[in-house]
N, C-alpha and C positions, 0 to 999 in steps of 0.2 A: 110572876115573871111573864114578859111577853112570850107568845109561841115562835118557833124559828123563822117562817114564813113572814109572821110581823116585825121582827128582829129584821128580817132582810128587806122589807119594803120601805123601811125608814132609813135606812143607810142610804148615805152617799155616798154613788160610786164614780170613782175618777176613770178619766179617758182611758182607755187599754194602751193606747199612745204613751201615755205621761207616766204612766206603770211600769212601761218597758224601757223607757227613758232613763226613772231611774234607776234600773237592775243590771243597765250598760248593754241595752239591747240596742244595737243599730236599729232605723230607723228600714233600709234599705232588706233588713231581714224579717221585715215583721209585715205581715199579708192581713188586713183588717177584714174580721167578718163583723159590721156592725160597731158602736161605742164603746162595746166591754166584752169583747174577744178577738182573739187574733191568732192567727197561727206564727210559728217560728220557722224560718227557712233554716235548711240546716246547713248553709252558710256560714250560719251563726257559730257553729263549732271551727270552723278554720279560722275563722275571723277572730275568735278568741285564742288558738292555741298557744298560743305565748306564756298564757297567764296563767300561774300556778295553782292545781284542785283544790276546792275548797272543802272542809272535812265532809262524811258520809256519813250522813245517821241515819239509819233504817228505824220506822217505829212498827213493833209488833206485840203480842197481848197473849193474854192464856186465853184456853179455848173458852168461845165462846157462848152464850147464853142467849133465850130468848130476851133478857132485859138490855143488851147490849152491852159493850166494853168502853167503847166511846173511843176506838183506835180514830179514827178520821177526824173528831173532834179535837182530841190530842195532839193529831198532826198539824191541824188548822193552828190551834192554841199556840203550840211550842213555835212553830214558824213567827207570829206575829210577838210573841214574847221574845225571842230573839234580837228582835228590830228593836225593842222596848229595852233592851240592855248595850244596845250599839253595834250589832252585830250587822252586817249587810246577810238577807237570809232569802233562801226561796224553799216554797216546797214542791213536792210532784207525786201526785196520786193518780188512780184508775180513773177512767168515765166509768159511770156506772150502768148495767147493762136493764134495759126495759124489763126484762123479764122481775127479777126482783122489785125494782120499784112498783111494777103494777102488782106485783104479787105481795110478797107478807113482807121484805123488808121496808118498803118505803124508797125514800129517798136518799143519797148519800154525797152530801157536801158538808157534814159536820153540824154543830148542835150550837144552838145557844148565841152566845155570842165570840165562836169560833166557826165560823161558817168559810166557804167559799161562794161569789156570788158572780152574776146573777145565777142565783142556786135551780129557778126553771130552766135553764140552758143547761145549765151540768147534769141534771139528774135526767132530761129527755135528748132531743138529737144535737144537740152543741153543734159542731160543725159538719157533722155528718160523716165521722169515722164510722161507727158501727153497721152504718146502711153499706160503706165502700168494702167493708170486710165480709157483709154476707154476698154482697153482690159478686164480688170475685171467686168468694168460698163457692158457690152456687154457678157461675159462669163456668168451674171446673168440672162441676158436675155435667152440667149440660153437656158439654164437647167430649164427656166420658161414655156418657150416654150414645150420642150422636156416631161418635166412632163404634159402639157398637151395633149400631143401626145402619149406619154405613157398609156393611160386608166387614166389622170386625178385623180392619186392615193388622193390629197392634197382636192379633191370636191373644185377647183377653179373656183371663176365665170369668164370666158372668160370678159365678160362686167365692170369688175371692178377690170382688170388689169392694176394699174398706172406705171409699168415698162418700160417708151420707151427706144431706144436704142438713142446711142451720138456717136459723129464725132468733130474732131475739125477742121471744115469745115464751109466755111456759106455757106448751101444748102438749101434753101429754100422750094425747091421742096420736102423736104422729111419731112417737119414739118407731114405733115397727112400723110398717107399711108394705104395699106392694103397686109399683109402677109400672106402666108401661102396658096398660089394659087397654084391650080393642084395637082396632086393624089400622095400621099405621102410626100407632101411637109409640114405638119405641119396643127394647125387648122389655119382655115382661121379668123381672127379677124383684126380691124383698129389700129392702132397705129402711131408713128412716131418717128422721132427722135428730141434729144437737141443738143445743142454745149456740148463738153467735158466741157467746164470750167462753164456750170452750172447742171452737174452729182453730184448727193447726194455724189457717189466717191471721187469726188475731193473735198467735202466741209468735207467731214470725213479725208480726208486724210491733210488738213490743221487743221483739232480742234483735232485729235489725240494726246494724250501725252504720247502716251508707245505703241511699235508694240502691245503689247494684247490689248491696247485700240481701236488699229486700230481693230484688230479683232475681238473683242466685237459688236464695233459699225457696221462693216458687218453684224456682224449676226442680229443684229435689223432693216436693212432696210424692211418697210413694201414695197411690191411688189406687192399687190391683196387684195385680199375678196374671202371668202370660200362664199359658197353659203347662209350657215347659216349667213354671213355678218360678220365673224370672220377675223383676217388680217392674210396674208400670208407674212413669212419673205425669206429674204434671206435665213438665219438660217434653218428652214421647208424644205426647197428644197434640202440643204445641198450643198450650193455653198460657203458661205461665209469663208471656210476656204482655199479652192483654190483661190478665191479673193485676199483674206490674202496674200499667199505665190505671188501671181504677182505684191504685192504693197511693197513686203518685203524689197528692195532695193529703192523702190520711196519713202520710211516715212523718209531716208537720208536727210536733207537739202545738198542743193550744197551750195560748196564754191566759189566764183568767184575774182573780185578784181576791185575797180574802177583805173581810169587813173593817178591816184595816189599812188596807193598800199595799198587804205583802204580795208578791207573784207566785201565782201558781201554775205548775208545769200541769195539765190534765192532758192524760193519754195513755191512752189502750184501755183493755179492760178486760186481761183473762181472769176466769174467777179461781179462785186460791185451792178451791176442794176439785177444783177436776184439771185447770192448765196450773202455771206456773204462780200467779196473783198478783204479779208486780207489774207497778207500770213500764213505759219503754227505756231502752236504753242510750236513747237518742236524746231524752229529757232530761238526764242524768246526766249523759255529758255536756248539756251545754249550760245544765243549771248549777255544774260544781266550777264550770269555770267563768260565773258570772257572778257567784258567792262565795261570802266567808262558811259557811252551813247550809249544804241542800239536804234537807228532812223529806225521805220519802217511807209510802207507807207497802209493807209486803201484807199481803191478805190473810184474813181467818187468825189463827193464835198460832206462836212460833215454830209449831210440829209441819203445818201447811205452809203458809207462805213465806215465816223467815228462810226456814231451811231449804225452801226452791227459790229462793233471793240470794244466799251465799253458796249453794253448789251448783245452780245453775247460771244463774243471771249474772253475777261476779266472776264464772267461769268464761262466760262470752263475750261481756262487756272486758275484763280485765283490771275492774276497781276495786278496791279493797275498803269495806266499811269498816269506820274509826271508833263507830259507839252502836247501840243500840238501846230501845228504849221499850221497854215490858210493861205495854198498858194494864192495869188491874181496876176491879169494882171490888168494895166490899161487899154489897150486896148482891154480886156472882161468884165471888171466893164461898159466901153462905151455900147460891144456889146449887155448889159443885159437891155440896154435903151429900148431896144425895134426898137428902128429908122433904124438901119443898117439890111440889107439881107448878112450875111456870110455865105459862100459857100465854102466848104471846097475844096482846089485846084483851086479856080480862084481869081484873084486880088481883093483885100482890097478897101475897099470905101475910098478912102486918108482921111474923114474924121476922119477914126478910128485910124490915125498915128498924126494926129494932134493935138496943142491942143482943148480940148473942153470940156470947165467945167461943162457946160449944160446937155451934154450928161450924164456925170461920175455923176453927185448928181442923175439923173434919175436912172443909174444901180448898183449906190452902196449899195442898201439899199438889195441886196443879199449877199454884204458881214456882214451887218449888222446880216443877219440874220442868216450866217455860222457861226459866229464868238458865236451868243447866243445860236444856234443849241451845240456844244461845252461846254458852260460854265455853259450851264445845267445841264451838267453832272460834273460841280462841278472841269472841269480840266480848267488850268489857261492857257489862250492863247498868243501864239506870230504870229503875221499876217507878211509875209514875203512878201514883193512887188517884185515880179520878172520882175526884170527889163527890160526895152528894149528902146535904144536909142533915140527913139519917145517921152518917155514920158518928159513931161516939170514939173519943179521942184513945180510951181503952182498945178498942177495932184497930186505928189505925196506926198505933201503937205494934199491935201485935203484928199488922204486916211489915209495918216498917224493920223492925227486929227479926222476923221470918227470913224477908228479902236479904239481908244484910249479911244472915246466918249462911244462907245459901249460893252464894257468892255474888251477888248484886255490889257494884260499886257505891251507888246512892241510891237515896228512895226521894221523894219529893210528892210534896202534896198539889196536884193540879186544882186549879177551881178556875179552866180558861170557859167552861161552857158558860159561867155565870160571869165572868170578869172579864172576859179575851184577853188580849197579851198579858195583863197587869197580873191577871191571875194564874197567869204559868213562869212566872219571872224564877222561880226558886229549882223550876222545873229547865229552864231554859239555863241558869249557871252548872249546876249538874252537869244539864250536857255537854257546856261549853268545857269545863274541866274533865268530865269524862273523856270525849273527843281529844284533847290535847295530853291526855297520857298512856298514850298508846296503846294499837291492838297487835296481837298477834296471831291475826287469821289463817285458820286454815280451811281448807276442803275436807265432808264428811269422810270423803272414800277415794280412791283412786279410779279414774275410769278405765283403767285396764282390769278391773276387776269384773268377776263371772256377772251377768243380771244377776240371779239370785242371791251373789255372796251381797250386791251393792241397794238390791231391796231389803234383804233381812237387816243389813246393817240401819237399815233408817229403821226395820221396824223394834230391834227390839235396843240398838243407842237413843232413840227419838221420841217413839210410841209408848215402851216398854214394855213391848209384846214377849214373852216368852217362846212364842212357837209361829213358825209361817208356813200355810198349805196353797195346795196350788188346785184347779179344776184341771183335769184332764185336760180343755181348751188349753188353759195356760200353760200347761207342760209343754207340750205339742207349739203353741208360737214362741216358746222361751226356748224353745231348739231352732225354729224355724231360723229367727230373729240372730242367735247367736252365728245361722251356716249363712246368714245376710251381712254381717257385719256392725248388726245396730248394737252388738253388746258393748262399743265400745262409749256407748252415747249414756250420760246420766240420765238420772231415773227422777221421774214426774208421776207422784203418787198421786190417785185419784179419791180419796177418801172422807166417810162424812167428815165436815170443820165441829161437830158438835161432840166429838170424845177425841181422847188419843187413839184410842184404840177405832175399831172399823164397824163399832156399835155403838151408835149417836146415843144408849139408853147408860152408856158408862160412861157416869159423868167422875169429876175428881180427877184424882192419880189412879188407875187403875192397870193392872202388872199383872205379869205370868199370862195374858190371854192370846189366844192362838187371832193372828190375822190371815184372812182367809184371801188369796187372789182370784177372780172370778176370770179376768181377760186382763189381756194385754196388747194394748196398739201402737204404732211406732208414727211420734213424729219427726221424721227424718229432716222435712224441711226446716222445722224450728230448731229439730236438732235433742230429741229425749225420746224415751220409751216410757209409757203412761201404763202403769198395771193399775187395777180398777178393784178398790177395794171392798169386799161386803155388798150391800146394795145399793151402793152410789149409782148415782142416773147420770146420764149426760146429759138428756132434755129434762128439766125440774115441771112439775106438774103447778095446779093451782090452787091454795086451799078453798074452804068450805066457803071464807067471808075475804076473797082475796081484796088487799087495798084498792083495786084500782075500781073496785063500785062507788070508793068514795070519792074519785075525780072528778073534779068537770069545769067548767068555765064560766066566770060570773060575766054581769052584765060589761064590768069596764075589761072584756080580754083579759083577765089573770087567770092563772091556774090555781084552783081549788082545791082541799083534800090530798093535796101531795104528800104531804110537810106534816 
């Protein structure tokens, strides 16, 4: 089989114009960057409001593995299968943030021949959201600074400034830091930086529903403590409306198009293990009222990003998803056994291409528990087996009967990476009937409930943590937080995507283990309180042989070694 890369360079891609043409996009709302992208004015949503929502299918997966799940690929697939059985369909995923693509995931526009394309554009600077969010994130900072250099007009405590700056970089080095060294360079205080894609920025600029929303929600980021222990916003400083004006053109969803000429909504990109994972909610609404089925994807396996798609993102937008869809591998059901060492980039234990029934009853009992992670929330699942020529019919057999046992609606075998739409057609009626017999959604928790009653409750109905400790820090800001009023705001767990639990080395179903909270920081302006689980980072480091040694660019201008 061809590689994705070759896969994409042979496809013919039609006009971004003629795309949006036919998905019922006025022409007057659509801003062209170049042949094959474009942004959406959000016009587009009033211009549609008449027209009745088209259903909401979230796709989400068990946790993940170094061999991948193929959620994004499934998303591409079932969208373009969709169209293949009659369906008018769109879908809407994240941009994907630099750091990981130069680092060990690669790239993320889908696989095979379930792609989004042109896939160099999605996976590096597409239109130039991710630059407009550090620059705003980072413009906040400066004037924070500035005003303390200024005679400190705001009485801010240096000490209880929670402002770092972001990069969409993995630089590890610069998690701690200290600025503001040598004589007139600013006060000197510690700090560091995030990754862009986990910037309170980028989690506002995905939960936004109307540029003044976005504006709004600038102006509530808290950024400090007055002395008196009062909070210092964006707002106070008087940044948030220049913020405003550099995102004024990023709160656009882009349009793009998979290898088929489905539409694709791409926009934002906070990542699943430390913000929210989903994309905006501006995509959403104008992709459900311009489709029969907008298929979007929430990040990491359904402990991460579904469950911060249905009690946050659902809470703010006000949609209610009709289906959901439970990506699985068999041979990461095997690697959740525990028995196999997977190592991302070096050869497969042949046992995990073989069959091996032993292994998969050992690791399935993670999909078990994605599948009721999910149905907790009251939406009705279809578990999609993403195929790969390894598996033996005995394997898929035993998931399909697994899924079914545990309360999955349908199970369906995918093979869109190898087939595109043709080969998610089994997967795409599934959904179509899933979707049309009803969900009965609810929210995890109430948000009048204590922080901690509304953290333990994710950790041990979600995680299946039996116990949750706090760091003296977090005692201390889970009071602070609670005499501020942020307890009324749900909860944005920060935790590895690689276990349920807050130790990436517990793979499977793993129960009874204590989750440990380290810190806790409040985004007011997106609107959550984020506790920070185990040793999750905010800025991600680089490995040993990160991917992007092997980038570079050939003689005719292509990008090399992305893919």
């Amino acid at each position: 089989m061809l590689s994705d890369i070759e896969i994409a360079r042979r496809s013919t891609l039609r006009h971004i114009r003629d795309v949006a043409a036919d998905a019922g996009i006025h022409p007057d709302d659509l801003e062209l960057y170049g042949r094959y992208k474009a942004k959406i004015s959000l016009s587009s949503i009033s211009r549609h409001a008449d027209r009745p929502l088209g259903k909401y299918v979230v796709v989400t997966a068990i946790t993940p593995t170094p061999l991948g799940e193929g959620k994004t690929t499934t998303t591409v697939g079932l969208g373009q299968a969709l169209g293949k059985i009659g369906h008018r369909s769109i879908i809407a995923i994240r941009q994907p943030s630099l750091g990981p693509v130069f680092g060990i995931k690669g790239g993320a526009a889908g696989g095979g021949y379930a792609q989004v394309v042109p896939m160099e554009d999605l996976n590096l600077h597409l239109t130039g959201d991710s630059h407009a969010v550090t620059a705003a994130h980072n413009l906040c900072a400066a004037f924070l600074d500035n005003s303390l250099f200024q005679g400190n007009p705001l009485q801010i405590d240096p000490l209880e400034i929670s402002w770092r700056r972001v990069l969409d970089v993995n630089d590890r080095a610069l998690r701690d830091i200290v600025i503001g060294l040598g004589p007139a360079n600013g006060v000197p205080r510690q700090t560091g930086f995030d990754i862009t894609a986990a910037s309170e920025v980028m989690a506002i600029l995905a939960l936004s529903t109307s540029l003044a929303d976005l504006r709004n929600r600038l102006g509530r980021i808290v950024v400090a403590e007055r002395v008196d222990g009062s909070p210092v916003t964006a707002g106070d400083i008087g940044v948030a409306g220049a913020m405003a004006v550099l995102l004024r053109d990023a709160i656009m969803p882009n349009l793009m198009q998979t290898l088929e000429g489905t539409p694709a909504l791409v926009h934002a990109g906070p990542f699943g293990n430390i913000a929210h994972g989903n994309s905006s909610i501006v995509a959403d609404q104008i992709g459900l009222r311009i489709a029969d089925l907008l298929v979007t994807e929430a990040g990491f396996g359904a402990d991460l990003g579904a469950e911060k798609f249905f009690n946050i993102k659902c809470r703010t937008s006000g949609l209610t998803p009709d289906a959901a869809v439970v990506v699985a591998t068999i041979r990461a059901l095997k690697a959740h056994s525990g028995r196999f060492k997977v190592i991302a980039g070096r050869p497969l234990d042949p046992a995990l291409t073989e069959e091996n029934l032993d292994a998969l009853r050992q690791g399935i009992g993670n999909l078990e528990k994605q599948i009721a992670n999910v149905a907790r929330h009251g939406v009705p699942v279809v578990v999609a087996i993403n195929h790969f020529p390894s598996d033996s019919p005995a394997e898929i057999e035993l998931v399909r009967a697994t899924a079914l046992a545990s309360g999955a609606r349908e199970v369906a075998v995918s093979k869109v990476f190898a087939e595109g739409g043709a080969g998610g057609v089994d997967l795409a009626e599934a959904v179509v009937r899933t979707a049309a017999s009803g969900s009965t959604f609810r929210h995890l928790y109430p948000l009048d409930a204590p922080i901690k009653e509304k953290i333990e409750t994710i950790a041990r109905e979600i995680y299946g943590a039996g116990s949750v400790s706090y760091s003296p820090i977090a005692e201390r800001t889970i009071r602070k937080f609670t005499r501020l009023g942020y307890d009324q705001l749900p909860i944005c767990m920060a935790k590895t995507h690689l276990s349920l639990s807050g130790d990436p080395a517990l793979v499977g179903k793993p129960e009874g283990f204590d989750l440990h909270i380290r810190e806790l920081r409040a985004s007011v302006g997106a609107g959550f309180v984020y506790p920070i689980a185990g040793e999750m980072r905010t800025m991600p480091g680089l490995g040993k042989s990160p991917g992007g040694l092997n980038v570079d660019i050939n003689a005719a201008g292509e990008v090399e070694g992305l893919f």
